[in-house]
Every structure is written in structure tokens, then in C-alpha cells.
C-alpha positions in Angstrom: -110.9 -86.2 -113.3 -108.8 -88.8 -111.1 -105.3 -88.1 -111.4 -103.2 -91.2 -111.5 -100.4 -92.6 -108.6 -96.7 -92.4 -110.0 -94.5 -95.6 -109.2 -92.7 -93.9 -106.9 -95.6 -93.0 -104.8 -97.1 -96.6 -104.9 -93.6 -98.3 -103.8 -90.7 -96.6 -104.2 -89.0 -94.9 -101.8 -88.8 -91.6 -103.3 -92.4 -90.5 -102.4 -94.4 -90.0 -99.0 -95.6 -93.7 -98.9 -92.0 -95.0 -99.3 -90.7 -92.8 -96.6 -93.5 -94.3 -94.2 -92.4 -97.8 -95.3 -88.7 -97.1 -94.8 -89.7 -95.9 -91.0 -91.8 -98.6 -90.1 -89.0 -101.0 -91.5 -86.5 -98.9 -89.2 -88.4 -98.8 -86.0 -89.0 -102.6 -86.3 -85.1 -103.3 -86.3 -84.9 -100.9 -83.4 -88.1 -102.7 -81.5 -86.5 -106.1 -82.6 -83.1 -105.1 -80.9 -85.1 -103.3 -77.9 -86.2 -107.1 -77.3 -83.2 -109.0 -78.3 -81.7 -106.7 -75.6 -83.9 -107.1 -72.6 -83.9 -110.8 -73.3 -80.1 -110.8 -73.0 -80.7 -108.7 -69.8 -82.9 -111.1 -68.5 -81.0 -114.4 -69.5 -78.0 -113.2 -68.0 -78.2 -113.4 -64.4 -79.4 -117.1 -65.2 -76.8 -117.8 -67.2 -74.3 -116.8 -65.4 -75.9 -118.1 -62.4 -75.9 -121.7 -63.6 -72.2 -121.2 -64.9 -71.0 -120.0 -61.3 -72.6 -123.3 -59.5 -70.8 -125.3 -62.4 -67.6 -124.0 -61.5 -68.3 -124.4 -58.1 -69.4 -127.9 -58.0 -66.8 -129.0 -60.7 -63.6 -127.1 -59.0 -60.7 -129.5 -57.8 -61.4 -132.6 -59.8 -64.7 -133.1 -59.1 -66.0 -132.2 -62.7 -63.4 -135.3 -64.2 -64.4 -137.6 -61.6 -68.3 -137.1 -61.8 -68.5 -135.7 -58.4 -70.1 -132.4 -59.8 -72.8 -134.0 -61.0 -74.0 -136.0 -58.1 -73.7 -132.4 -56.2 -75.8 -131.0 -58.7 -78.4 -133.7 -58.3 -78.4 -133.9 -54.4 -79.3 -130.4 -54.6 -82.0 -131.0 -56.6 -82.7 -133.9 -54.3 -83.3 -131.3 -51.3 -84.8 -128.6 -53.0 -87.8 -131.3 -54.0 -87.6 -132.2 -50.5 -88.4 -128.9 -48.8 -91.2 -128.3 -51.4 -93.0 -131.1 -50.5 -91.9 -130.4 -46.7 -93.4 -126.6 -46.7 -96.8 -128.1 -48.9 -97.2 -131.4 -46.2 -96.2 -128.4 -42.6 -98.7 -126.5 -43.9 -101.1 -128.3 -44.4 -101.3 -131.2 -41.3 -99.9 -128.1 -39.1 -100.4 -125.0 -39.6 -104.0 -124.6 -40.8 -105.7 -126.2 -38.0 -105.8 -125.7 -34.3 -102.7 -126.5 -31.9 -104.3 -129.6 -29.7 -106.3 -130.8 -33.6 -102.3 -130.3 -35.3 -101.3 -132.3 -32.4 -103.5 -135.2 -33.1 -103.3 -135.0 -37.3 -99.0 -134.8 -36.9 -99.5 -138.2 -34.4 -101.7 -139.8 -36.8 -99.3 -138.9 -39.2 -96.6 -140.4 -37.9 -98.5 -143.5 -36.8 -99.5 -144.1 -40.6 -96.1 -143.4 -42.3 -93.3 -143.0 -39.4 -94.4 -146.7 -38.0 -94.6 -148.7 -41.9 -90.9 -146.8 -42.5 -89.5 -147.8 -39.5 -90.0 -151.4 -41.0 -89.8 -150.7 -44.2 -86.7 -148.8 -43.6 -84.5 -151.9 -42.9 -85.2 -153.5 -45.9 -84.2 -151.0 -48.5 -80.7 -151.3 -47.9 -80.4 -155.1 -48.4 -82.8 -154.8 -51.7 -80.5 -152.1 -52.7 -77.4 -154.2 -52.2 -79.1 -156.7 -54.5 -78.9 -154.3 -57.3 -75.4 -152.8 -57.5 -75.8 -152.5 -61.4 -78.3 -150.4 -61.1 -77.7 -147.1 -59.1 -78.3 -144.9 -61.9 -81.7 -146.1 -62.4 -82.5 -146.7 -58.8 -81.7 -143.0 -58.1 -83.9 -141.9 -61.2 -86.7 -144.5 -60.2 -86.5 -142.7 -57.0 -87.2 -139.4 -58.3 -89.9 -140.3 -61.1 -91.9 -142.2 -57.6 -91.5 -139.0 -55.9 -92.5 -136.8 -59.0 -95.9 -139.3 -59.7 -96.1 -138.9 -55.5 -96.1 -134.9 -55.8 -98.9 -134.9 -58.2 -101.0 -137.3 -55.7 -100.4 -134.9 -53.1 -101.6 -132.3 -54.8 -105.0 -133.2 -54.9 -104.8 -134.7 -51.3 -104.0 -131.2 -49.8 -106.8 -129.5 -51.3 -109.5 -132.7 -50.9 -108.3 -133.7 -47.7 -108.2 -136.9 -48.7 -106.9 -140.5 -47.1 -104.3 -140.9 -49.7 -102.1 -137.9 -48.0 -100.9 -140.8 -46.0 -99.6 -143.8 -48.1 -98.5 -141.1 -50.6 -96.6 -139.1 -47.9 -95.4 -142.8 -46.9 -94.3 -143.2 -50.5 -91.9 -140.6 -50.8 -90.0 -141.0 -47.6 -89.5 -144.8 -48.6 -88.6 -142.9 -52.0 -86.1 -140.4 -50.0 -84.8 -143.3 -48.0 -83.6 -145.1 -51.1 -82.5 -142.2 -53.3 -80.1 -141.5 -49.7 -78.6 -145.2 -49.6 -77.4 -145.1 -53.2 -76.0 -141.7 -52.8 -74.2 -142.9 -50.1 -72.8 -146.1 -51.8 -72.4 -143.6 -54.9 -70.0 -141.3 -53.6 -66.9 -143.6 -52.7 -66.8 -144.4 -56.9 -66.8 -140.9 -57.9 -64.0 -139.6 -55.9 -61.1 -137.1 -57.0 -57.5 -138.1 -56.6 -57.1 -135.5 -54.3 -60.4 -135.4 -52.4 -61.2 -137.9 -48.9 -64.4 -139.2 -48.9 -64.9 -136.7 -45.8 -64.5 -134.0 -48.0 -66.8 -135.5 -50.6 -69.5 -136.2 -48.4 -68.5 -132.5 -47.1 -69.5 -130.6 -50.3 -72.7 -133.3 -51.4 -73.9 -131.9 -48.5 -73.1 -128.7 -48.9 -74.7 -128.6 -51.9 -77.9 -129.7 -50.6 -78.0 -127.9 -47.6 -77.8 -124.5 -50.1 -80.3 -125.6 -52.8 -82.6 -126.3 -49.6 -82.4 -123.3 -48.2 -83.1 -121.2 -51.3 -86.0 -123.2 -52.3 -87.6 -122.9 -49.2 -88.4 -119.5 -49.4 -89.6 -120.2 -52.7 -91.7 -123.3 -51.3 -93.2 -120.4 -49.2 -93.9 -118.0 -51.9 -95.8 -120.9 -54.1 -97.9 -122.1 -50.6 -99.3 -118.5 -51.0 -100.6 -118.8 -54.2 -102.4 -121.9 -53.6 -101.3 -124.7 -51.7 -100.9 -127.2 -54.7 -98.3 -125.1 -56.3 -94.9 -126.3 -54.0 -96.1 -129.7 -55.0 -96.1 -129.0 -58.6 -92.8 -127.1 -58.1 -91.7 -130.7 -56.5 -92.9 -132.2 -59.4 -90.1 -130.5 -61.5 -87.5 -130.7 -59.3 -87.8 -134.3 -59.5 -88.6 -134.9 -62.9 -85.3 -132.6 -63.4 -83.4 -134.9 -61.1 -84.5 -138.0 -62.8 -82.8 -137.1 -66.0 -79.9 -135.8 -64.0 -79.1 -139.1 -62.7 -78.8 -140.5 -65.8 -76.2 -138.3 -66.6 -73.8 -139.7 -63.7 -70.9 -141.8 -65.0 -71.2 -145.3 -66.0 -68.8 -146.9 -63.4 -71.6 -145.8 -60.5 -72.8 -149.3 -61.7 -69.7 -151.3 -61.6 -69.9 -153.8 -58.0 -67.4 -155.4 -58.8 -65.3 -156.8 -55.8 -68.3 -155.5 -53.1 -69.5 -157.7 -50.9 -71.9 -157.2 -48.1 -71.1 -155.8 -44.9 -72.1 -156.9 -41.3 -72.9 -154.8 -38.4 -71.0 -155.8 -35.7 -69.1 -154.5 -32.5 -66.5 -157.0 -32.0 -64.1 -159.1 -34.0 -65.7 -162.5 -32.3 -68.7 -162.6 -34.7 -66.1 -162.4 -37.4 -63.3 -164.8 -36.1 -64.7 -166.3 -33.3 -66.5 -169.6 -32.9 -70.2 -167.8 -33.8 -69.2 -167.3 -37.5 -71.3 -168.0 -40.2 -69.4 -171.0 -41.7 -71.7 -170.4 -44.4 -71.3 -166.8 -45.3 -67.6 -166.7 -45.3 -67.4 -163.2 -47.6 -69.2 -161.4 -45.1 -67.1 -159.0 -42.7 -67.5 -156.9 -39.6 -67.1 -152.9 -39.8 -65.6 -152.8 -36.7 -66.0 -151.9 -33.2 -64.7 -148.4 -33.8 -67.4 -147.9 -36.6 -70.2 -149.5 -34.6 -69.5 -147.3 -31.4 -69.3 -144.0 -33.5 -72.2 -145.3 -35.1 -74.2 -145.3 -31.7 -73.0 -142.0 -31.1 -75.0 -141.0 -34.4 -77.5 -142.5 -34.0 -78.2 -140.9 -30.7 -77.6 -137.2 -32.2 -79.8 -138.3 -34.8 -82.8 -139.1 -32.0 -82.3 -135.9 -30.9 -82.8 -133.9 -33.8 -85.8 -136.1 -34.5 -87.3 -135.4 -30.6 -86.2 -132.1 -31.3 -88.4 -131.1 -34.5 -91.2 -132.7 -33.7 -91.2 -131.1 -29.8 -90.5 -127.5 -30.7 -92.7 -127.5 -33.4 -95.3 -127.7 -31.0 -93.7 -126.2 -27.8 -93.2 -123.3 -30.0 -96.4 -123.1 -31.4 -98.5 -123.0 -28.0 -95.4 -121.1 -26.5 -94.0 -119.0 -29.4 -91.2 -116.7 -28.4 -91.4 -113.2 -27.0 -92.3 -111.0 -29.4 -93.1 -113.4 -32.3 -95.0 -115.7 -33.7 -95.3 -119.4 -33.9 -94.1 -119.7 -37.1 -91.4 -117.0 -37.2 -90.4 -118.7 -34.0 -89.8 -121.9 -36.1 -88.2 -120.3 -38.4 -85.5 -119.3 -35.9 -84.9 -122.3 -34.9 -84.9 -124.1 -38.2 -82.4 -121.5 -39.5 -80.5 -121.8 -36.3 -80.4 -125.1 -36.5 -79.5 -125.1 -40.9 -76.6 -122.8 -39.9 -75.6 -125.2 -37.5 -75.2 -128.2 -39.7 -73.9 -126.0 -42.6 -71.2 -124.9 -40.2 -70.7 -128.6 -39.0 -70.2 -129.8 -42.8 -67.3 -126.4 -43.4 -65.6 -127.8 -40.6 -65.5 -131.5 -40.9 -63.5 -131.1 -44.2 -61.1 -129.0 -42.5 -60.9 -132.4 -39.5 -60.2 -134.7 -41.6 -57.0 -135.7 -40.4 -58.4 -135.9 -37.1 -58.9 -138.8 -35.3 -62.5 -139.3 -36.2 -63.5 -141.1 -32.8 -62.2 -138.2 -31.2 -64.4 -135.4 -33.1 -67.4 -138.2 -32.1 -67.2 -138.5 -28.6 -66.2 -134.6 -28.5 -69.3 -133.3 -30.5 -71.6 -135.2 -28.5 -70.4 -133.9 -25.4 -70.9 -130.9 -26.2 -74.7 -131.3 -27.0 -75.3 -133.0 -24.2 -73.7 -129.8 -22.0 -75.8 -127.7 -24.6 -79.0 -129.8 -23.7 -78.4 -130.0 -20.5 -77.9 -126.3 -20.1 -81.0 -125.3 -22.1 -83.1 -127.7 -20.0 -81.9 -125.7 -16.7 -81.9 -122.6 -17.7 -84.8 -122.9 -20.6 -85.6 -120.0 -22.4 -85.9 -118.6 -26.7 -82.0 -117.9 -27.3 -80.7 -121.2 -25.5 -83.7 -123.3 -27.6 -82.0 -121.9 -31.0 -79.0 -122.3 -29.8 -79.1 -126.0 -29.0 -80.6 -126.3 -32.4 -77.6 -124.7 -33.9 -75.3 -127.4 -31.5 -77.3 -130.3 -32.4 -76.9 -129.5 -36.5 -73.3 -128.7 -35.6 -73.1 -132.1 -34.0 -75.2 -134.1 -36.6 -72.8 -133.1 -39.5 -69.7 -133.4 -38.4 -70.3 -136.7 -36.1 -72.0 -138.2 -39.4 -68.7 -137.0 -41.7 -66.7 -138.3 -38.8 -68.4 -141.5 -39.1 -68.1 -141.3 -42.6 -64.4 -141.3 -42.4 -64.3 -144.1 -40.2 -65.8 -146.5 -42.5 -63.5 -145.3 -45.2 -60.7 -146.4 -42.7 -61.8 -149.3 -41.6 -64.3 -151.1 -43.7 -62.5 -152.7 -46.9 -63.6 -151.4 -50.0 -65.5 -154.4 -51.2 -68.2 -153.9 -48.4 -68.0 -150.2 -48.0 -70.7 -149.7 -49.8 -73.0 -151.8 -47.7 -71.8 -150.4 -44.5 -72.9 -147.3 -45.9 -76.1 -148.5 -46.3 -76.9 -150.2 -43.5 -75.6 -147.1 -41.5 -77.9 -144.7 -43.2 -81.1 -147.4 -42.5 -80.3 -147.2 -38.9 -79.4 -143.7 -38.4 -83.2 -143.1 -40.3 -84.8 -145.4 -37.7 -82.8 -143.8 -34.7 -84.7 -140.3 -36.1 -88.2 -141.7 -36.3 -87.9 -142.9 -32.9 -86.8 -139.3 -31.8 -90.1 -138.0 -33.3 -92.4 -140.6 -31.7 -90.6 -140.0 -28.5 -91.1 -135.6 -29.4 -94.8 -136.2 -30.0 -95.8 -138.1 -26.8 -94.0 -135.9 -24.5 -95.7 -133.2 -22.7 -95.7 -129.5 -24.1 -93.4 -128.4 -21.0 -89.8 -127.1 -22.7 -87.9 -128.1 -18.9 -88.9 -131.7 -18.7 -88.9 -132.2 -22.9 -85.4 -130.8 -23.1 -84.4 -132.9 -20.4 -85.5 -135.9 -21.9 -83.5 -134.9 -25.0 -80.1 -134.3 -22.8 -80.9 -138.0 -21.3 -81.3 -139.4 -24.8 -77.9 -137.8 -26.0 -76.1 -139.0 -22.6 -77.2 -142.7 -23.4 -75.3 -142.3 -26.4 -72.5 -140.8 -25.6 -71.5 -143.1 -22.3 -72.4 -146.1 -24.4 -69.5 -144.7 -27.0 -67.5 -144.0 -24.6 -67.6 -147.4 -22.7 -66.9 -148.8 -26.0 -63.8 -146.7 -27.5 -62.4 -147.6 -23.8 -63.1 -151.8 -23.8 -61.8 -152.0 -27.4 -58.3 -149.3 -26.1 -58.2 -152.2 -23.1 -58.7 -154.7 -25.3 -55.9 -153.8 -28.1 -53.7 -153.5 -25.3 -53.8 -156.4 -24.0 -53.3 -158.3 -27.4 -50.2 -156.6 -27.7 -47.0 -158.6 -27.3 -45.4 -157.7 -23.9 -41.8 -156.3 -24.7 -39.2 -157.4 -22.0 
């Protein structure tokens, strides 16, 4: 005879059944707050992560002016950068033989380098042509570079011809996103910042995002050597929406006009003015000397990667190997321009022509020395000197347009300053690639490069002194 459940033992809580149910109830809430925990744990360091590099970019004004925000998006700017740097190094020069990397990097360069190089002089003026526009420029120039990553992609793994007008592709991209950050900057300054100092922590900012998602960039090449490039992808998608979220008056021109390049005031009051172009105005002899100064520390860093990449590689340093020896220098060199960027905020009050033709002097006795006395530990440290150099001439020169270029055509001047100092690195690198693999004569060759520019500023800063002195009114 079957002997019938009680209510309590079907679903109260009374009986054995309603006991189990209770538990299982209980150990639920305790698994649900197990995981509500860890995912506090784990959300945490992100959190907080994210808040600290708020505060950091937004301290001193630059959260009320915008500033912050263009920090945030240069750094996601780099860290795109070195993804697709890391994907492109390892695959045109580290997985083949040196002499065969030799000939693929050339080929490279002949294929992209040589269409930028005249290219490159024309995406300034098409970007003075649309001042209204920054916003979407910058953001068109991450979506090109986002569409570029994913072409790559498939390039890297195929071996495939379009590697090369997709590589082209995003430096043209880079190029551009770099002018309108430039011309960017001067309307998004604090009330209490100089544009050196802006400049000083956009760059800052990169340089940091850089180096942590190199490392990454590594870590992805291992899995496959796609992945960087879909890590670019993000980045840049991320940075297009960013730059939509910069403040409206980035797109106000109004009162800009464009600037001209010129060394002396006779192409601006003398009889070879453009009767026609009346609004235009020189930057200067001050800013076109420091800007030849630059441009020749800018050669040098150009000669310089593309040289040691493959001195170093057929002559890696004692004890390591080619691309731990790389690394050395590249982080030699990072430090340097990190340290170059602290310091130029702390100049700013300095004479800016002075810090120029100082800076470059000392890379050329740093050049110059390493060419005599070549060896691993003077190599790394001309790299450091030369990144040292690069940042603060470049904030340096920075300054000096601030000073002497009127407002209405600063933003041009920037412009066509970043165009040249672009070229001035391309030519480095053709000049790196042709030379001989012997670290002596190729370091030599960069000290001559470096002394070109600095006599030539030098010859300059002291014809415009004579020059200013002898337009001065003779006191009796």
C-alpha cells in the first residue's frame, strides 16, 4: 500500500525536500556573490586604471579646454601605430634572410617611401583647404587606417602585392591625422599652459601608450601574425569615435590664413611679393633656420633606423641577439625623446634658437664620437642623444612659431613644417638603406648629415643678428 506525500514534504520547508531547496537557494546567493566579487576584482584595476589617465590627462586645465581629449586620442593614435609597426618589422624583416630583408625593406621604401615623399607635400595645403573639418579629417584618418589594418591582414599571411599601396595608405593616413593635430592643439590650449607645454604632454602621451602597446604588439605577433593588425583595427576604430568627441571650436578658421615658408623678410616686403596674394605672410627667418636644424635631426633619425636595423642585424651586439639588440636601441632611443619632451616643458622660457643650435651640437659631438670610437654602448647612446635632440629641437621649434608666426597663419606653418620635417626623415632612410653595412663610415655619414644642419643654422641665426643690427637706428 503506497503511502501518500504530506505538503510539507512536497514544498514546504518543513520536510527533507524543503531543506534541500532552502540550501540550493542559499548556495546560489553565495555562488552569485562569489562572482559578483571576482568581477569587481577584476574590473577594478581597469577602472581605476582608466580613471588615473583621466586625471592625468585632464590635470591643470586641460580637461576644460579639451586638451585631455586630444591626449587621449594621440595615444591611441601611437598605440595603432606601433601595432601595425611590430605586424609590417616582422614581417618584411625579420622572417627572411639579412641580404633578402635588405632587398624587401628597399623595395619597400621605393614603393611607399618615394609616392609619400610627393604625396607628402600636398596634404598640408589640402588640409588647409578644409579648416572646418578637423574633427572629421582626424576620424577619416583613423577609419582609412582601421579599413587599411584589415587589408594588411591578409597581405601578411598571403604575401600579397597589396602589402605595398596599403602600407602606402596608412602613412599618407598618419601623415594627415599628424598635420591636423598639429593645427589642433593651438585652439585647445589652457589659460595657463604654452603651446610648448601642450605639445610637451600630447607627446607624452603618445610616447607612453606606444611603449605599452608594443609589448603587447609582440605578444599578439606570437599568436599569429594577423592578430597586431586586428588589435590596430580597434585602436583605430576607438580613435575614430574619439575624435568626434573633441570640442566643436577645433573647427572654427576663422581669421587663419595661409602661411609661407620663407627665410627673409624680402619675399614678404620686398619687390618679389605676390601682389596677388597679399594675405599671405612669411614665418620668419628665425623659424625657417630652426626649422633646418629639424629637419636635419629628423634625417638622422631616419638614416639612423633604417642603418642599425641592419648593422645590428648582421652585427648584433656582444652577447645578444639581433633583435634584442634592436630593442636596446629602440628603448634607448624612446627614453631619449621621452626625456627630451620632460625637459622642453621645463625650457620654455628659453630662448628657443638657443636650445636648437645647442641640441644639435651636441648630436653631432655624439655622432661624431660614436663614429670614432664605434662600438654597442656608444650606438645606444647616440640613439638616446638623437631622441633627446629630436623632441626638444621640435618643441623648440614649436615655440618659435607660437612667437613669431601670427595666429591667423599659425596653423599653416604648422603644417607645412610637419610636411617637410616628414620628407627630411624619408630621405634619412633612403640615404640608411644605400649605405654600406660598416657602423664607422655609416655613422659618419650621419655626423656629416647633422653638421650640414647645424652650420647652415648657425650661418643663419648670425646673418639675421648682423642684419637686425644694422637696421637699428645709430644712437649718437
Amino acid at each position: 500500500m503506497a503511502t501518500a506525500r504530506t505538503p510539507q514534504g512536497a514544498t514546504g520547508t518543513g520536510g527533507p525536500a524543503g531543506g534541500k531547496g532552502r540550501g540550493r537557494r542559499l548556495g546560489s546567493v553565495r555562488a552569485g556573490g562569489r562572482l559578483r566579487a571576482f568581477g569587481r576584482a577584476l574590473h577594478f584595476p581597469v577602472t581605476r586604471t582608466a580613471r588615473g589617465i583621466r586625471k592625468a590627462t585632464h590635470a591643470h586645465g586641460a580637461g576644460e579646454s579639451g586638451l585631455g581629449k586630444l591626449i587621449e586620442l594621440h595615444g591611441v593614435n601611437g598605440a595603432g601605430d606601433v601595432m601595425i609597426t611590430v605586424a609590417l618589422a616582422s614581417t618584411v624583416f625579420f622572417s627572411v634572410p639579412t641580404d633578402e630583408a635588405r632587398g624587401r625593406v628597399a623595395l619597400y621604401l621605393a614603393i611607399t617611401m618615394a609616392p609619400f615623399t610627393l604625396l607628402a607635400p600636398v596634404v598640408g595645403p589640402l588640409l588647409d583647404k578644409l579648416p572646418h573639418g578637423r574633427r572629421a579629417a582626424m576620424a577619416g584618418a583613423m577609419l582609412a587606417r582601421a579599413l587599411l589594418a584589415l587589408v594588411l591582414s591578409g597581405a601578411v599571411v598571403s604575401g600579397g602585392l597589396e602589402l605595398y599601396p596599403a602600407a602606402l595608405g596608412v602613412l599618407v593616413a598618419s601623415k594627415a591625422y599628424g598635420v591636423v593635430r598639429s593645427a589642433v592643439v593651438p585652439r585647445l590650449l589652457p589659460p595657463a599652459f604654452s603651446l610648448v607645454k601642450a605639445n610637451s604632454r600630447v607627446t607624452l602621451g603618445g610616447l607612453l601608450a606606444t611603449g605599452i602597446a608594443a609589448p603587447i604588439g609582440a605578444g599578439l605577433q606570437q599568436i599569429g601574425p594577423r592578430w597586431p593588425l586586428y588589435g590596430a583595427f580597434v585602436l583605430f576604430v576607438t580613435g575614430m569615435l574619439l575624435s568626434f568627441r573633441l570640442p566643436p571650436k577645433v573647427d572654427s578658421a576663422k581669421g587663419e590664413a595661409v602661411a609661407l615658408l620663407a627665410a627673409d623678410e624680402q619675399h614678404l616686403h620686398g619687390p618679389h611679393r605676390k601682389a596677388e596674394k597679399p594675405g599671405l605672410r612669411t614665418v620668419g627667418p628665425a623659424v625657417t633656420h630652426a626649422l633646418a636644424a629639424n629637419a636635419s635631426i629628423r634625417c638622422l633619425t631616419g638614416f639612423l633606423i633604417f642603418f642599425l636595423a641592419f648593422l645590428l642585424r648582421e652585427h648584433p651586439m656582444t652577447g645578444q641577439s639581433a633583435a634584442v639588440s634592436l630593442g636596446i636601441v629602440g628603448v634607448a632611443a624612446g627614453a631619449g625623446n621621452a626625456l627630451g619632451t620632460a625637459v622642453g616643458a621645463g625650457l620654455r622660457s628659453r630662448a628657443p634658437e638657443i636650445i636648437i643650435v645647442t641640441v644639435v651640437a651636441v648630436v653631432l659631438g655624439a655622432a661624431i664620437t660614436a663614429a670614432v670610437f664605434f662600438g654597442a654602448v656608444l650606438v645606444a647612446c647616440l640613439a638616446a642623444v638623437a631622441g633627446f635632440a629630436q623632441a626638444l629641437a621640435k618643441l623648440s621649434l614649436d615655440a618659435l612659431i607660437q612667437r613669431d608666426v601670427p595666429e591667423r597663419v599659425r596653423t599653416s606653418a604648422f603644417a607645412r613644417s610637419e610636411t617637410l620635417l616628414q620628407m627630411a626623415w624619408v630621405l634619412g632612410g633612403a640615404i640608411g638603406i644605400a649605405m654600406p653595412l660598416i657602423g664607422s663610415l655609416g655613422l659618419a655619414v650621419g655626423a656629416a648629415i647633422v653638421g650640414a644642419g647645424w652650420l647652415t643654422t648657425v650661418r643663419g641665426l648670425l646673418r639675421s643678428a648682423r642684419q637686425g643690427h644694422a637696421g637699428r637706428p645709430r644712437v649718437a
